[in-house]
Residue frames as qw, qx, qy, qz and C-alpha x, y, z in Angstrom:
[[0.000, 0.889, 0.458, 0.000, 0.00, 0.00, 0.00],
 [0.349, 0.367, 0.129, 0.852, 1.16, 3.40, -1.14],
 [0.212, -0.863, -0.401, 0.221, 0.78, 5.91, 1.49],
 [0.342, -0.074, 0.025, 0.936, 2.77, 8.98, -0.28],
 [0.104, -0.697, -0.493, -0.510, -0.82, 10.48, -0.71],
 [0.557, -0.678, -0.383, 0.288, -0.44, 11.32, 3.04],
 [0.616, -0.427, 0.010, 0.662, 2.84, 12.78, 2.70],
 [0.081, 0.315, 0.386, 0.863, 1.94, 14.96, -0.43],
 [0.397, -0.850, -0.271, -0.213, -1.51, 16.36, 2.06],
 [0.615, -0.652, -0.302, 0.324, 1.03, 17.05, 4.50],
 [0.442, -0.208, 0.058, 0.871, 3.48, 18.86, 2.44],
 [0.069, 0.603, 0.359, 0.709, 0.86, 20.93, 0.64],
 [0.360, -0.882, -0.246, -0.180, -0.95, 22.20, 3.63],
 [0.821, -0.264, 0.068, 0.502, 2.95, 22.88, 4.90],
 [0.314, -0.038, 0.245, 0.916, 3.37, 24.87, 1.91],
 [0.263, -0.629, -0.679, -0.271, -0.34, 26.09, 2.38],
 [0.573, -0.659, -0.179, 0.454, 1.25, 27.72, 5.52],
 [0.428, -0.229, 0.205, 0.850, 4.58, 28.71, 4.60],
 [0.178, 0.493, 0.690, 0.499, 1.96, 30.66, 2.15],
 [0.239, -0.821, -0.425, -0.297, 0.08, 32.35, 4.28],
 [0.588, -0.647, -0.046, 0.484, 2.96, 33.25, 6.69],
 [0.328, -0.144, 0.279, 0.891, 4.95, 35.03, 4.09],
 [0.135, 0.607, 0.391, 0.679, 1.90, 36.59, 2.63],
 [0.475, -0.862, -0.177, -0.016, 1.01, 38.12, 6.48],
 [0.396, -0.669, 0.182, 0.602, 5.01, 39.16, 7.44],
 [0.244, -0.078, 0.504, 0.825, 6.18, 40.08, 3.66],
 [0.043, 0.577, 0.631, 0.516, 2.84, 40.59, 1.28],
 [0.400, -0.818, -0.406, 0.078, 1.48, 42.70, 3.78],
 [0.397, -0.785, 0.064, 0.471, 4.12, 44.87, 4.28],
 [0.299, 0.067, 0.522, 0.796, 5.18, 45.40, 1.09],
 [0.046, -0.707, -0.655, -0.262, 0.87, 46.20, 0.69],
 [0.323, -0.826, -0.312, 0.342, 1.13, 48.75, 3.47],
 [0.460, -0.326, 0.242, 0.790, 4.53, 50.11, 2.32],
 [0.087, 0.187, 0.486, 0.849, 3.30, 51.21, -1.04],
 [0.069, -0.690, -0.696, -0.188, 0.14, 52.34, 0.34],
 [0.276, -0.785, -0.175, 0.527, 1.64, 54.79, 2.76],
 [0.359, -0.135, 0.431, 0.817, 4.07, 55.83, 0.10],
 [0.024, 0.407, 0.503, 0.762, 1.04, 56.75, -2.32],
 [0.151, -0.922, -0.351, -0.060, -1.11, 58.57, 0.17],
 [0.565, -0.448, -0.028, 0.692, 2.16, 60.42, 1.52],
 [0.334, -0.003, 0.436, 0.836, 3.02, 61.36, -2.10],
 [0.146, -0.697, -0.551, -0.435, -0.90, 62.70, -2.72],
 [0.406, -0.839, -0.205, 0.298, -1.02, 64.56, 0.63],
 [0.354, -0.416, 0.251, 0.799, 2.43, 66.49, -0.27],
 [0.129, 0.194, 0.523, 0.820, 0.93, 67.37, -3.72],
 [0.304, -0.850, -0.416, -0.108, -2.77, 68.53, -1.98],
 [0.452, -0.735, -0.086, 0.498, -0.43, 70.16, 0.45],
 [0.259, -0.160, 0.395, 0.867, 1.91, 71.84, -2.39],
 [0.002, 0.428, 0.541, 0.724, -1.30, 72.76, -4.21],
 [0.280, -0.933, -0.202, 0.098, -3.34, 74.86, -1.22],
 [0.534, -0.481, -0.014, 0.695, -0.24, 76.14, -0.82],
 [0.319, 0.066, 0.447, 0.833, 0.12, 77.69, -4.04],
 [0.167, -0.624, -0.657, -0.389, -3.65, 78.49, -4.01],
 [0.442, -0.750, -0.308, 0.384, -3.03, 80.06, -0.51],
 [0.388, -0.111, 0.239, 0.883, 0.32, 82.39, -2.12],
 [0.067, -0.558, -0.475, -0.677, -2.29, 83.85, -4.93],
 [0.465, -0.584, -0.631, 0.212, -4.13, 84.36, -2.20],
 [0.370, -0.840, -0.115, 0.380, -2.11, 87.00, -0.09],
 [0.221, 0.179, 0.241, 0.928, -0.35, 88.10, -3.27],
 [0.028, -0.577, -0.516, -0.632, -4.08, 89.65, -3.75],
 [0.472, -0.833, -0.232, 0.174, -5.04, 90.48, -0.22],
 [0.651, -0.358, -0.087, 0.664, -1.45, 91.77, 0.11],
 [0.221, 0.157, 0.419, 0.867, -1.97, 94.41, -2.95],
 [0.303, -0.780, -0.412, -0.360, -5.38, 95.08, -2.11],
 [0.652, -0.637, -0.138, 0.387, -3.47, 96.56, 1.62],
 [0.432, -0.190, 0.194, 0.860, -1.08, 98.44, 0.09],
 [0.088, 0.291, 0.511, 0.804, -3.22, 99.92, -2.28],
 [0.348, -0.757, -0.466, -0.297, -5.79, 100.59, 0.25],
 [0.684, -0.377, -0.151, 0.606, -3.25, 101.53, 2.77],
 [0.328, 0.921, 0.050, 0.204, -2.16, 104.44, -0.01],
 [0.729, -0.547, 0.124, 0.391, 1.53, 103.84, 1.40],
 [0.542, 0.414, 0.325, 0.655, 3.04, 104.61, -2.12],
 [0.187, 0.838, 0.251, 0.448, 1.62, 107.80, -2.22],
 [0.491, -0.858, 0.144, 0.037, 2.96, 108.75, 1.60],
 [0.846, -0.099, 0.244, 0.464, 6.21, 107.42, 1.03],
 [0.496, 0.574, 0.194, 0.622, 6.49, 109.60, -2.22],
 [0.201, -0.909, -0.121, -0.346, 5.19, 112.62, -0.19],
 [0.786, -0.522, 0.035, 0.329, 7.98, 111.87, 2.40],
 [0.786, -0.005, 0.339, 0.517, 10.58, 112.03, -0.20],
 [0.286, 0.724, 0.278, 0.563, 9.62, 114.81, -1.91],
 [0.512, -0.858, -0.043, 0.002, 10.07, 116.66, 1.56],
 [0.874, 0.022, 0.289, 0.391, 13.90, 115.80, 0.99],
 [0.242, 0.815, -0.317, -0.420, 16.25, 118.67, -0.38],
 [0.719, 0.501, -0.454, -0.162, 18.12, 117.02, -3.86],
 [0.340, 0.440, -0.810, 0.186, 21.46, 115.87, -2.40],
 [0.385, -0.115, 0.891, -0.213, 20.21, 113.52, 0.36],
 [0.806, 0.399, 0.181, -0.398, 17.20, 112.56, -1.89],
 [0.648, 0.584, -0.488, -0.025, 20.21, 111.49, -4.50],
 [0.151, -0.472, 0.747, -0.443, 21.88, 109.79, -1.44],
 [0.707, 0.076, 0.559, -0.426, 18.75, 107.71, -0.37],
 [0.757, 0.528, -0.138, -0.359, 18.09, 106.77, -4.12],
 [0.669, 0.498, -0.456, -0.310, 21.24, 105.22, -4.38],
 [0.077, 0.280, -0.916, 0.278, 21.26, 103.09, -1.81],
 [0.467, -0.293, -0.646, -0.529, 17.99, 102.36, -2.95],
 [0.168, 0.054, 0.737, -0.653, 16.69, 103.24, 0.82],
 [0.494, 0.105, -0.189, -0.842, 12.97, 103.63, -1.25],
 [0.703, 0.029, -0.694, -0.152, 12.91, 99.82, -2.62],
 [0.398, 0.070, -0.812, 0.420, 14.26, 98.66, 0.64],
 [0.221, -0.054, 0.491, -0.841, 11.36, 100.14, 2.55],
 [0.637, 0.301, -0.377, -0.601, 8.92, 99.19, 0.13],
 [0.563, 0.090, -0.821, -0.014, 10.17, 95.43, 0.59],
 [0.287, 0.033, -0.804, 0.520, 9.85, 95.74, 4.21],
 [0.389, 0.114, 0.256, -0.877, 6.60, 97.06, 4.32],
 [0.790, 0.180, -0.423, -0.406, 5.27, 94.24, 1.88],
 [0.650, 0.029, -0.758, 0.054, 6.72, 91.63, 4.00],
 [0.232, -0.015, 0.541, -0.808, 5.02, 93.10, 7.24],
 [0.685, 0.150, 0.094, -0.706, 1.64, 92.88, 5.50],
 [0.556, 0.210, -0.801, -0.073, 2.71, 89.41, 4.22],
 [0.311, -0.084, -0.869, 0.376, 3.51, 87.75, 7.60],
 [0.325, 0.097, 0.575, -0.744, 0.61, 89.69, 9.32],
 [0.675, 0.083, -0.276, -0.679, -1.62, 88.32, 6.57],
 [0.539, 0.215, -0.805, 0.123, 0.09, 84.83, 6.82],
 [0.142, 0.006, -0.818, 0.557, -0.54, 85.16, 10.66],
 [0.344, 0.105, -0.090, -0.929, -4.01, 85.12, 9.94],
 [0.671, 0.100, -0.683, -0.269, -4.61, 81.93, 7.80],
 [0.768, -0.305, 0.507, -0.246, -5.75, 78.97, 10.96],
 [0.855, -0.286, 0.379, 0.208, -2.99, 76.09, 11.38],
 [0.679, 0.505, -0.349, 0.403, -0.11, 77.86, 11.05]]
């Protein structure tokens, strides 16, 4: 009598196992791995695209402020107060721009410190 039927039931369910163990410590983790990887990589691109949506944003608020602000125009009026030679002084150490920047990146960060969860 030929009992290798016994031993072939024993080695399948064996490798029936070994089957289901490597698909629960390896398949599985590999599954998870690329799952986190593609929601990671979607969140960072949502998160890069409000962002960009959020810039536009307070570019427009930031110009609407200035322009409602009428800072340009005081600024000029300042300058114009100025006899030539220091006016030609300021100009060329561009003291004008450099205010200008620093007045746009005030109303920036106070807009910025606006926006809820940052």
């Amino acid at each position: 009598m030929d009992l290798s039927f016994i031993t072939n039931f024993f080695n399948d369910v064996i490798l029936f196992i070994q089957y289901i163990i490597d698909f629960v410590f390896v398949g599985l983790y590999l599954i998870l791995t690329d799952l986190i990887v593609f929601l990671t990589k979607h969140l960072m691109l949502l998160v890069f695209n409000l962002a960009i949506i959020l810039v536009t944003f307070i570019w427009d608020v930031g110009n609407g402020l200035m322009n409602e602000l009428n800072l340009s125009q005081e600024l000029s009026d300042a300058y114009g107060g100025f006899d030539s030679e220091i006016l030609y002084y300021l100009t060329v150490l561009r003291v004008p721009e450099c205010i200008n920047n620093l007045l746009t990146g005030l109303a920036t960060h106070f807009i910025l410190s606006l926006i809820p969860g940052r």
